[in-house]
DSSP file (Angstrom, degrees, kcal/mol; ACC not computed):
  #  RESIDUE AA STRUCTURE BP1 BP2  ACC     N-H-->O    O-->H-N    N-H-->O    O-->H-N    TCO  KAPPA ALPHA  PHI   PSI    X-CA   Y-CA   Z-CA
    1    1 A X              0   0    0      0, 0.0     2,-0.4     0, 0.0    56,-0.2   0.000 360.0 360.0 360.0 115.9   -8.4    2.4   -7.4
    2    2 A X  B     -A   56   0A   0     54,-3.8    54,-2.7     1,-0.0     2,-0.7  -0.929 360.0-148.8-118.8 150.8   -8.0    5.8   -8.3
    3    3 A X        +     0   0    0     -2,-0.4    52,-0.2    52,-0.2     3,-0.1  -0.690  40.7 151.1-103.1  81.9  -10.3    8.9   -9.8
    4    4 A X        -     0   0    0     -2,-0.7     2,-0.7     1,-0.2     0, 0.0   0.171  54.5 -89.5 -84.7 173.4   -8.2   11.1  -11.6
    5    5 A X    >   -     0   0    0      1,-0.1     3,-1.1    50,-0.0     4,-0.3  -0.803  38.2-125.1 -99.0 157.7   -8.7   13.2  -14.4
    6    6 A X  G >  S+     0   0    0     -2,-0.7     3,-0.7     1,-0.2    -1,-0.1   0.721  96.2  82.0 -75.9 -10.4   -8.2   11.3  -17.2
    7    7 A X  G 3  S+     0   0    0      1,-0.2    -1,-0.2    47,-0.1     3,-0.1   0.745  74.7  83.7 -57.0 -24.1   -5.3   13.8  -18.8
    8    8 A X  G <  S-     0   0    0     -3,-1.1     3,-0.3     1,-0.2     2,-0.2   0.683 102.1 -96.0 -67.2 -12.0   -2.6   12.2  -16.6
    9    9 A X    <   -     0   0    0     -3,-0.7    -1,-0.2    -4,-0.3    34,-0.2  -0.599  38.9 -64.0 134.7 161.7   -2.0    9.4  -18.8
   10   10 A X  S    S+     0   0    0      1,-0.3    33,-2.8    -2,-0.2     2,-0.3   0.772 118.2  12.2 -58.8 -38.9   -2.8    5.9  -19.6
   11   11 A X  E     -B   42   0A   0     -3,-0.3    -1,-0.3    31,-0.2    31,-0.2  -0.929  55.3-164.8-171.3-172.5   -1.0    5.4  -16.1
   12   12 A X  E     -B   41   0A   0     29,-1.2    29,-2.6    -2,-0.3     2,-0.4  -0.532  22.0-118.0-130.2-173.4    0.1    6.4  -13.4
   13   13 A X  E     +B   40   0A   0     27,-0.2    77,-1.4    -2,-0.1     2,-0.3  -0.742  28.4 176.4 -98.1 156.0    2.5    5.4  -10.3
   14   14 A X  E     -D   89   0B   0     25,-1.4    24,-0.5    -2,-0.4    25,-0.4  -0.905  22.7-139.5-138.4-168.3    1.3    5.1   -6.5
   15   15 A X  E     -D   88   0B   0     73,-4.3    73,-1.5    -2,-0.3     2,-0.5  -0.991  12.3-157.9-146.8 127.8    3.0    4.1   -4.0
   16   16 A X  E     -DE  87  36B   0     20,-4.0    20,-3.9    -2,-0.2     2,-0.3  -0.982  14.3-169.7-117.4 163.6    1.3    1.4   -0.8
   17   17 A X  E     -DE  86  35B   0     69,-0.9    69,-3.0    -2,-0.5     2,-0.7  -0.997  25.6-144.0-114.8 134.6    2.9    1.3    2.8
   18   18 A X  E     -D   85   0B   0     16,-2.2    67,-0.2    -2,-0.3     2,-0.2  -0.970  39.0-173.5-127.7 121.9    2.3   -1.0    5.8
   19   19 A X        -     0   0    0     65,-2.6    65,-0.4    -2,-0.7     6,-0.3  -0.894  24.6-118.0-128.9 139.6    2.7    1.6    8.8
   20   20 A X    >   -     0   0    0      4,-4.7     3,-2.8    -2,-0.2    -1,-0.1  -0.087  51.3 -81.6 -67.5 170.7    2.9    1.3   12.4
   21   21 A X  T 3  S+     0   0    0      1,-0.3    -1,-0.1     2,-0.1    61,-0.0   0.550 128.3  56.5 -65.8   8.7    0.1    3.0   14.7
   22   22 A X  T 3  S-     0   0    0      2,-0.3    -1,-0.3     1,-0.1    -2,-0.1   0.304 126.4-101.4-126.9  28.6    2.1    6.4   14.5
   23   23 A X  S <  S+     0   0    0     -3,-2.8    -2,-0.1     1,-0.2     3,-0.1   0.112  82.4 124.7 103.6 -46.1    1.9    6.3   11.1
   24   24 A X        -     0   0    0     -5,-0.2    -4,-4.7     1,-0.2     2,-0.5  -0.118  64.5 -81.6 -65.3 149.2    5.9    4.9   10.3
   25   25 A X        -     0   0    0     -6,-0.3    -6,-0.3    -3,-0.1    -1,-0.2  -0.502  32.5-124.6 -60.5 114.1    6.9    2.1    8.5
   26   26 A X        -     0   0    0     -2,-0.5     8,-0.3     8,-0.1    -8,-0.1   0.074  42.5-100.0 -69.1 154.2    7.0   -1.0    9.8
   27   27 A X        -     0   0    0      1,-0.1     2,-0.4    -3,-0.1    -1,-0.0   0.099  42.4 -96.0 -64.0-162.4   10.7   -2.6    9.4
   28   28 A X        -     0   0    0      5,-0.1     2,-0.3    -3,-0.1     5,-0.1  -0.960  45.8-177.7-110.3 132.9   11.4   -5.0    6.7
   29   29 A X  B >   -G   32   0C   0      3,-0.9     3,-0.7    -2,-0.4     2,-0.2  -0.993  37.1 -27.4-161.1 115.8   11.3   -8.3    7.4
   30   30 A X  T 3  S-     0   0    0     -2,-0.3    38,-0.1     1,-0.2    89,-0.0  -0.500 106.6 -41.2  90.2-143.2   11.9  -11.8    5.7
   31   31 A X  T 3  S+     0   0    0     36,-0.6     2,-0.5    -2,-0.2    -1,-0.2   0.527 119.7  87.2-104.9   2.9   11.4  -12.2    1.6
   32   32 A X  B <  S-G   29   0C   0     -3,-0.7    -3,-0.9    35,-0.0    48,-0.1  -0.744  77.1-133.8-112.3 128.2    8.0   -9.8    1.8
   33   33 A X  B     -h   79   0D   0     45,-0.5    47,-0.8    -2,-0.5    -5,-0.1  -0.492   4.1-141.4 -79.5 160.6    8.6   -5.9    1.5
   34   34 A X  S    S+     0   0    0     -8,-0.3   -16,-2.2    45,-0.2     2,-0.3  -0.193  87.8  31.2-107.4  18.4    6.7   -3.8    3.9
   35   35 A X  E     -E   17   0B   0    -18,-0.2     2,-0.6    43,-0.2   -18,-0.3  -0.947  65.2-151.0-169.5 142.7    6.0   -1.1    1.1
   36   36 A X  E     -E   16   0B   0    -20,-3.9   -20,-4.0    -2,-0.3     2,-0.2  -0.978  12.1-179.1-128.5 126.4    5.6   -1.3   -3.0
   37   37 A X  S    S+     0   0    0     -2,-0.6   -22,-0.2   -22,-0.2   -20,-0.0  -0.750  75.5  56.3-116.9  78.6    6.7    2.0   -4.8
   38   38 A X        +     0   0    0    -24,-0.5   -23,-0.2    -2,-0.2    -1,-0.1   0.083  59.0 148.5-176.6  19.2    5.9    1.0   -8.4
   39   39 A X        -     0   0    0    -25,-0.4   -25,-1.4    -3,-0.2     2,-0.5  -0.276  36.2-156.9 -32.8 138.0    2.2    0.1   -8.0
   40   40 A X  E     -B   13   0A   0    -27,-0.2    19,-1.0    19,-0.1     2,-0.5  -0.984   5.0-162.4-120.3 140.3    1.1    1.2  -11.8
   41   41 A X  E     -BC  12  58A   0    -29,-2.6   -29,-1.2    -2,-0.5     2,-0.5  -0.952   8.9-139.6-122.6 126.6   -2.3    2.0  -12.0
   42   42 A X  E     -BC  11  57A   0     15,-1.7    15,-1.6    -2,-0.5   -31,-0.2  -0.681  16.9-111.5-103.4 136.1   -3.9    2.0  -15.4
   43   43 A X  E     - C   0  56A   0    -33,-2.8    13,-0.2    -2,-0.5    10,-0.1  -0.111  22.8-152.1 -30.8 109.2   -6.6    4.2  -17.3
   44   44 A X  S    S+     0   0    0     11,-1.7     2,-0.5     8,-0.4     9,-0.2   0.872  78.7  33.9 -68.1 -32.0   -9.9    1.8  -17.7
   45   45 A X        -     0   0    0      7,-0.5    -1,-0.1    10,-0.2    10,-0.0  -0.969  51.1-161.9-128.2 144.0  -10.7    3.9  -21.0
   46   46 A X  S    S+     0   0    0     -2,-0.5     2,-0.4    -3,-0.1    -1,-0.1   0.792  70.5 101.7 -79.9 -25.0   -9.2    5.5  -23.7
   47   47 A X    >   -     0   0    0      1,-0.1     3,-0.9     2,-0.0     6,-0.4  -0.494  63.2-153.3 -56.1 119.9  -12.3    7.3  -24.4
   48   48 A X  T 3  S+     0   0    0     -2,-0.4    -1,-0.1     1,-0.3     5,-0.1   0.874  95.2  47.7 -66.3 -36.3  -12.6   10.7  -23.3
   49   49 A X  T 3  S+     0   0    0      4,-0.1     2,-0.5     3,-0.1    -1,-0.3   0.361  88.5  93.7 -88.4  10.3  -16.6   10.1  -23.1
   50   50 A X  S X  S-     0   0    0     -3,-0.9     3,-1.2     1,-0.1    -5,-0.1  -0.908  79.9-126.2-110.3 156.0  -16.8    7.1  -21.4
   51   51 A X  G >  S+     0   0    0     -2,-0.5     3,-1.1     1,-0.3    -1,-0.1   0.578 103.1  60.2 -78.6 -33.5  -17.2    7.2  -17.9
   52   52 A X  G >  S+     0   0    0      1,-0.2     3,-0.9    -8,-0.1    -7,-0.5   0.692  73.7  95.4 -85.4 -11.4  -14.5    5.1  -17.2
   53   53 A X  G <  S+     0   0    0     -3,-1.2    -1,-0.2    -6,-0.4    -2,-0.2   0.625  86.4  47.2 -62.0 -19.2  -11.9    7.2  -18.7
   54   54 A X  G <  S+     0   0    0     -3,-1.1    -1,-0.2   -49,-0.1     2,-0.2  -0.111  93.4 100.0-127.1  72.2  -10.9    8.9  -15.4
   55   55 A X    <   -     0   0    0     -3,-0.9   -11,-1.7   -52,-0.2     2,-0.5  -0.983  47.8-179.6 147.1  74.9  -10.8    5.6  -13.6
   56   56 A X  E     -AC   2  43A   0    -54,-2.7   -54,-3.8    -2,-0.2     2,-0.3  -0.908   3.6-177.4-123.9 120.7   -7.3    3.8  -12.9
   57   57 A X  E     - C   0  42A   0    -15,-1.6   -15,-1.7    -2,-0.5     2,-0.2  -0.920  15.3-143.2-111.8 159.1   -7.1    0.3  -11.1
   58   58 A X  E     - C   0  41A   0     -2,-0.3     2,-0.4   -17,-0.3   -17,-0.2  -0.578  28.7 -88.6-114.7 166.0   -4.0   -1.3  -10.3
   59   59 A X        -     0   0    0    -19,-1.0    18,-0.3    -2,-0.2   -19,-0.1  -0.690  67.8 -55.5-100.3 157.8   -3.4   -4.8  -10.4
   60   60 A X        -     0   0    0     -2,-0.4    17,-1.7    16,-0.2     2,-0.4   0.266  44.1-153.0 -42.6 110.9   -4.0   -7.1   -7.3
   61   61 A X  E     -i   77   0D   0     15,-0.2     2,-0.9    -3,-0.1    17,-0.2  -0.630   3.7-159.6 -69.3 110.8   -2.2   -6.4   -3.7
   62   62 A X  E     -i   78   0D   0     15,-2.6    17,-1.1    -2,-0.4     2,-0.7  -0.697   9.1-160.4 -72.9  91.6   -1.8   -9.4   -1.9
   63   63 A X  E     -i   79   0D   0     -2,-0.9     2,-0.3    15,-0.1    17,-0.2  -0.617  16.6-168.9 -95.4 136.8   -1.4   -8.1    2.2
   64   64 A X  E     -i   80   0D   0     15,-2.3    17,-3.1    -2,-0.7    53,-0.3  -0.626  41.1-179.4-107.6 160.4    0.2  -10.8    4.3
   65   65 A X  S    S+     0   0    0     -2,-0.3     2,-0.4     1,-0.3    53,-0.1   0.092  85.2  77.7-130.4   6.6    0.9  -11.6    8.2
   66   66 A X    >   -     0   0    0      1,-0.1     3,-0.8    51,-0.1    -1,-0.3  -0.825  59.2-179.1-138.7  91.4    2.7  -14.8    6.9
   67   67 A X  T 3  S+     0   0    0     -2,-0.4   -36,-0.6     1,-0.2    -1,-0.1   0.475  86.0  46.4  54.0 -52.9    6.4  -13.6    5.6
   68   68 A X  T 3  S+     0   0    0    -38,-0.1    -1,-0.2   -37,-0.1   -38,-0.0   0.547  78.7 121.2-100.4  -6.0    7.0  -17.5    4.7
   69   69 A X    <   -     0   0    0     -3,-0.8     2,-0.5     1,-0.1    -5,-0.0  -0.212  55.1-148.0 -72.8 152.7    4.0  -18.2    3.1
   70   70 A X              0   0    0      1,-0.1    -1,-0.1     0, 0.0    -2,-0.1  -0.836 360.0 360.0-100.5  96.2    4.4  -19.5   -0.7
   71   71 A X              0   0    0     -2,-0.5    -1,-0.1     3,-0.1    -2,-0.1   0.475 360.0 360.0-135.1 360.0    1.5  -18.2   -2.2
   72        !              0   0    0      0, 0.0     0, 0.0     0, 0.0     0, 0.0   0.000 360.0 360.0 360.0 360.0    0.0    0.0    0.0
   73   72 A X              0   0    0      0, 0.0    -2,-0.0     0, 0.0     0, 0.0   0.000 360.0 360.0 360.0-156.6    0.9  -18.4   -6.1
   74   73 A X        -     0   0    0      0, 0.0     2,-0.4     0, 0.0   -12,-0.1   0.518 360.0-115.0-175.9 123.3   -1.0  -15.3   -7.1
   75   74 A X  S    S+     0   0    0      0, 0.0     2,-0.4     0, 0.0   -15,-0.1  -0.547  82.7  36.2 -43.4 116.1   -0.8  -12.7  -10.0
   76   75 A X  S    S-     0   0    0     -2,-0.4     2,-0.3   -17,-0.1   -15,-0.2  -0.953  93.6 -39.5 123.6-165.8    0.1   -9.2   -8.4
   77   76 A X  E     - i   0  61D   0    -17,-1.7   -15,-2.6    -2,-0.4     2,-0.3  -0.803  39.0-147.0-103.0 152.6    2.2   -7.6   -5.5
   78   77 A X  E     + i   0  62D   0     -2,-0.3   -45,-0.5   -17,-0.2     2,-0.2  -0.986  17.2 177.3-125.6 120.2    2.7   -8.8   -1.9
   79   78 A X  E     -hi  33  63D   0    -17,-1.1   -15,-2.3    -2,-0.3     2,-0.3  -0.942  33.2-115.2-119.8 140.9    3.1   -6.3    1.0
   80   79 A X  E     - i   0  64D   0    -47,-0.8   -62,-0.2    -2,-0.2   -15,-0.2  -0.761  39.5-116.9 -78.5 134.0    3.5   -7.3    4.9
   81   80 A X        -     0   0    0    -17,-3.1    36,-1.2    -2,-0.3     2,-0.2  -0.191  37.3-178.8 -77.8 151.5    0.5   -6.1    6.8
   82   81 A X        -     0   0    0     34,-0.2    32,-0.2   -65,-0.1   -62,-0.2  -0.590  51.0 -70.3-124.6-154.4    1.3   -3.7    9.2
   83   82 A X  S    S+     0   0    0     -2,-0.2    31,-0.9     1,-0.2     2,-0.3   0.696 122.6  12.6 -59.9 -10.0   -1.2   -1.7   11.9
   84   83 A X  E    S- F   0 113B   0    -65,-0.4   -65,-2.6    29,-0.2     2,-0.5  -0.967  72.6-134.1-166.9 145.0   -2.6    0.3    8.8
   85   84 A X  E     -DF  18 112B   0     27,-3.1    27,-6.1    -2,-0.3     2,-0.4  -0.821  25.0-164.9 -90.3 128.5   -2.3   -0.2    5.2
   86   85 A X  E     +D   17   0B   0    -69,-3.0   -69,-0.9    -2,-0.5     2,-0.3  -0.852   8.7 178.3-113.4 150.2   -1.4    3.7    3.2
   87   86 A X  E     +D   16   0B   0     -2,-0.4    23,-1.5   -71,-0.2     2,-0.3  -0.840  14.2 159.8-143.6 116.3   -1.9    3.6   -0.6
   88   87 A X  E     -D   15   0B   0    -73,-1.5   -73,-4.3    -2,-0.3     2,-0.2  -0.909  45.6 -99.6-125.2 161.7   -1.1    7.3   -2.1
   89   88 A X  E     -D   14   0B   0     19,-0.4   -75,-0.2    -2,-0.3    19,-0.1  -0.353  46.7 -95.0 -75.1 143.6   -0.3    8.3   -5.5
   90   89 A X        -     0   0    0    -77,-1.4    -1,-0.1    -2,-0.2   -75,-0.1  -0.226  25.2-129.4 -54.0 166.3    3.9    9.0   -6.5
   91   90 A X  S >  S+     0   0    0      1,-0.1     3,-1.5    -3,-0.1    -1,-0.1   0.590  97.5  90.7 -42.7 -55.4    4.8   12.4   -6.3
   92   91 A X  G >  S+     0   0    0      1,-0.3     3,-1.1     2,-0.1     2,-0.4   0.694  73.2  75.2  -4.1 -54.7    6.1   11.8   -9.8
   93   92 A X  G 3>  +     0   0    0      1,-0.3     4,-0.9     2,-0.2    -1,-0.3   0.078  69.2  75.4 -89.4  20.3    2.9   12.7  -10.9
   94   93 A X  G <4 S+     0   0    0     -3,-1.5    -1,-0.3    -2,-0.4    -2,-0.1   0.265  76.0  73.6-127.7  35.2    3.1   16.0  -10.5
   95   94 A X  T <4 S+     0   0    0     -3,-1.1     3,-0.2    -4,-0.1    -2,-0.2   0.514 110.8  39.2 -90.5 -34.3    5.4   16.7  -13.6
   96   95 A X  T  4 S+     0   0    0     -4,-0.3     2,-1.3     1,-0.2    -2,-0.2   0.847 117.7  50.0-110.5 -64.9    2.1   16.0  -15.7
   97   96 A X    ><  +     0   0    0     -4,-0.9     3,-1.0     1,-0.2    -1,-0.2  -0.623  69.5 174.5 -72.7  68.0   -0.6   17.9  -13.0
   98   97 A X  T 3   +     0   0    0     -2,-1.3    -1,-0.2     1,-0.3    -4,-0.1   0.626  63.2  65.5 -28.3 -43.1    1.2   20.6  -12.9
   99   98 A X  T 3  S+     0   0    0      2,-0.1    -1,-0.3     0, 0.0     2,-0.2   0.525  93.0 106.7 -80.2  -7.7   -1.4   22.7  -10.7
  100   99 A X    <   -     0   0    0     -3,-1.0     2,-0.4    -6,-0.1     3,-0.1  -0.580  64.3-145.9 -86.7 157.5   -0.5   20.1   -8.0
  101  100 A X    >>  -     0   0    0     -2,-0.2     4,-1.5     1,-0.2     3,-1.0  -0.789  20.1-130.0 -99.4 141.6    1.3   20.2   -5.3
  102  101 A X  H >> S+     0   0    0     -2,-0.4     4,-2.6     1,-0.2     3,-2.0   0.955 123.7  50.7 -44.5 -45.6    3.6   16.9   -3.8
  103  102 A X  H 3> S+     0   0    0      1,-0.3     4,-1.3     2,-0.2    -1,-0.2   0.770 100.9  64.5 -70.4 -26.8    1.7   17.8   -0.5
  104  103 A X  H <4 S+     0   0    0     -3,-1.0    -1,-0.3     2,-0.2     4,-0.2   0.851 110.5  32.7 -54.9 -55.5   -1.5   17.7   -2.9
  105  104 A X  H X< S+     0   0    0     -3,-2.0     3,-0.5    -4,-1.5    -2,-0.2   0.725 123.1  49.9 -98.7 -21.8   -1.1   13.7   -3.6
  106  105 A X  H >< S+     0   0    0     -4,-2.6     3,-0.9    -5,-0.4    -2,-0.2   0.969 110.2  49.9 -57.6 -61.2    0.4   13.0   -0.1
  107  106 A X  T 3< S+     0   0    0     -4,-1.3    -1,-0.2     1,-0.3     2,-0.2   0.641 101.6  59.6  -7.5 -52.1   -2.1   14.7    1.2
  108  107 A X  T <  S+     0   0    0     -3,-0.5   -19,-0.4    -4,-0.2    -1,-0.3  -0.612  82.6 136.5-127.2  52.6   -4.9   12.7   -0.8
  109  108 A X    <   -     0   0    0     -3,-0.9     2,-0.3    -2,-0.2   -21,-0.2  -0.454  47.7-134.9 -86.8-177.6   -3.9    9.1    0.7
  110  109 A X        -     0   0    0    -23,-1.5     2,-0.3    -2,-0.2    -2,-0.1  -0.726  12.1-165.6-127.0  81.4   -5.9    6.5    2.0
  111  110 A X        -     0   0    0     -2,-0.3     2,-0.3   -25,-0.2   -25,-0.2  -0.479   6.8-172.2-105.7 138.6   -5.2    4.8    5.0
  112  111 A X  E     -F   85   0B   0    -27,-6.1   -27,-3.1    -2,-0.3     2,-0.2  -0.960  32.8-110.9-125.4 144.3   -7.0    1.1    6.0
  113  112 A X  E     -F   84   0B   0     -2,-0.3   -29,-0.2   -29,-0.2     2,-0.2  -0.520  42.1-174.9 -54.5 146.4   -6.8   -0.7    9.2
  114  113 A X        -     0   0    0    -31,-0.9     2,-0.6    -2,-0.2   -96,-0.0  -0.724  32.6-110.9-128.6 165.6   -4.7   -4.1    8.9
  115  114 A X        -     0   0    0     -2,-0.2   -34,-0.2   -31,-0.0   -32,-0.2  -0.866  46.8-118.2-113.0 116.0   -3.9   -6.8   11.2
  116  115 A X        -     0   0    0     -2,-0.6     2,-0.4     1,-0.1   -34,-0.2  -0.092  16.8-124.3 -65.0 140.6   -0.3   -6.4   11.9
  117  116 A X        -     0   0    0    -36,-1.2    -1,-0.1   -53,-0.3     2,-0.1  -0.566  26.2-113.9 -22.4  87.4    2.2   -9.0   11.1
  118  117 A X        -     0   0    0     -2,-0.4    -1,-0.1     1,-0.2    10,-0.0  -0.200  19.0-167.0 -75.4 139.4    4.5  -10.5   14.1
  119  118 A X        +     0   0    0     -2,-0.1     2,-0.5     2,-0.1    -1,-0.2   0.465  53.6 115.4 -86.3   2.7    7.7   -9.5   13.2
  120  119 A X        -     0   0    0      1,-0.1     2,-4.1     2,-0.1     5,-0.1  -0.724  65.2-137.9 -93.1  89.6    8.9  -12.2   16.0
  121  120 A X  S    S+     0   0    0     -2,-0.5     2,-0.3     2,-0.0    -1,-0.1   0.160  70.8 105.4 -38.3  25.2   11.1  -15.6   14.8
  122  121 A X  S    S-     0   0    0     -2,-4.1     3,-0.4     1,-0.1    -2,-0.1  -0.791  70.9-145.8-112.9 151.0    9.0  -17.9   17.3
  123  122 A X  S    S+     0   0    0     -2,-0.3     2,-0.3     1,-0.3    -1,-0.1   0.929 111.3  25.5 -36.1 -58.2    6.3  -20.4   17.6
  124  123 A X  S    S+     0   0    0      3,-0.0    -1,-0.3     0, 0.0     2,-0.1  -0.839  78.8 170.5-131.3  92.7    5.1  -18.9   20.8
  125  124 A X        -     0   0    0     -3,-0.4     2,-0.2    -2,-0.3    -7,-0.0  -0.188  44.5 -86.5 -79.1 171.1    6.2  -15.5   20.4
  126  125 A X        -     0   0    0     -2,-0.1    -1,-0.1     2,-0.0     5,-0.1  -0.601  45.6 -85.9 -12.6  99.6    4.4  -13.2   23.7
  127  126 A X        -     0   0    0     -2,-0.2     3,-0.2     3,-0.1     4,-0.1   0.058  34.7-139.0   7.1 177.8    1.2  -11.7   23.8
  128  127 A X  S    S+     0   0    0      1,-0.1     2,-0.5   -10,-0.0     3,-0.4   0.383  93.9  59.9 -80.4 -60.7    1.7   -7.8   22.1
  129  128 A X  S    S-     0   0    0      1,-0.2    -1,-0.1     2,-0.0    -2,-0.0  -0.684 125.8 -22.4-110.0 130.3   -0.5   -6.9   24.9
  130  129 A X  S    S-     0   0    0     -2,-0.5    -1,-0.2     1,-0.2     2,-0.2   0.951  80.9-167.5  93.0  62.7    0.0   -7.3   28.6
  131  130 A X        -     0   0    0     -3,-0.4    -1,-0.2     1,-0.1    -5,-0.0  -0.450  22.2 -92.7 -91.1 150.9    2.7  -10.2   28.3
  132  131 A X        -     0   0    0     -2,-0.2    -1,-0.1     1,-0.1    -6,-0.0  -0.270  28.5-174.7 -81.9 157.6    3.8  -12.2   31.1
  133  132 A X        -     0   0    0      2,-0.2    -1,-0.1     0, 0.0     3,-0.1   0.426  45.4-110.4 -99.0  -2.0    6.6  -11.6   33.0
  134  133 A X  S    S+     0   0    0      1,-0.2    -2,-0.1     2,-0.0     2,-0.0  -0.222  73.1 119.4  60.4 -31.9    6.8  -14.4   35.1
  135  134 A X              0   0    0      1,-0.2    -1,-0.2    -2,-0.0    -2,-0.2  -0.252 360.0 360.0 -48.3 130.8    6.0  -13.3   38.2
  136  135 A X              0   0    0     -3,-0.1    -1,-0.2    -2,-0.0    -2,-0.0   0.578 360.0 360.0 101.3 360.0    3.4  -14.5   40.0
């Protein structure tokens, strides 16, 4: 969901990413992208006086830790990674002219996630403090 002015259009692009704890993008892994750059998000009114006219939702992010899963579901599917990012395209600034790209990077959103293991096992390791054998 974004709150735009409602002059940008009937819609617009964003862009989400599932990023490791410094921020990068986790790799790609298995048949589920780790990133969607063609979220559309659409104008809720056409009306300039309704409230909802600068008001754009997109349609429904599935975020996954299960790579294999087959699961129906109208929408996108992104593999989670330590933090979910959702900004708006750059693209968009062809139309908002007084913005800057650094202006919609800038004006992301970042959510904690619980990361995916990117690991081909049953009983992959711990991530933290894994045994060594010893001991």
């Amino acid at each position: 969901m974004a709150f735009l002015p409602g002059g940008a259009g009937s819609s617009v692009k964003g862009e989400v990413w599932s990023v490791n704890n410094e921020g990068e993008p986790i790799i790609p892994f298995s048949r589920v992208s780790p990133y969607i750059d063609d979220l559309v998000l659409t104008r809720q009114s056409d009306d300039p006086e309704d409230e909802k006219f600068n008001i754009y939702l997109s349609e429904p992010i599935l975020v996954t830790v299960k790579p294999d899963e087959d699961r129906q579901m109208a929408g996108k599917k992104i593999l989670s990674g330590d933090w979910i990012r959702a900004n708006l395209s750059a693209d968009l600034t062809q139309v908002l002219s007084y913005l800057k790209s650094k202006d919609f990077l800038a004006a992301s959103d970042k959510k904690k996630s619980i990361r995916t293991e990117l690991i081909d096992s049953d009983k992959p390791n711990p991530v933290n403090n894994p045994s060594t054998g010893c001991g």
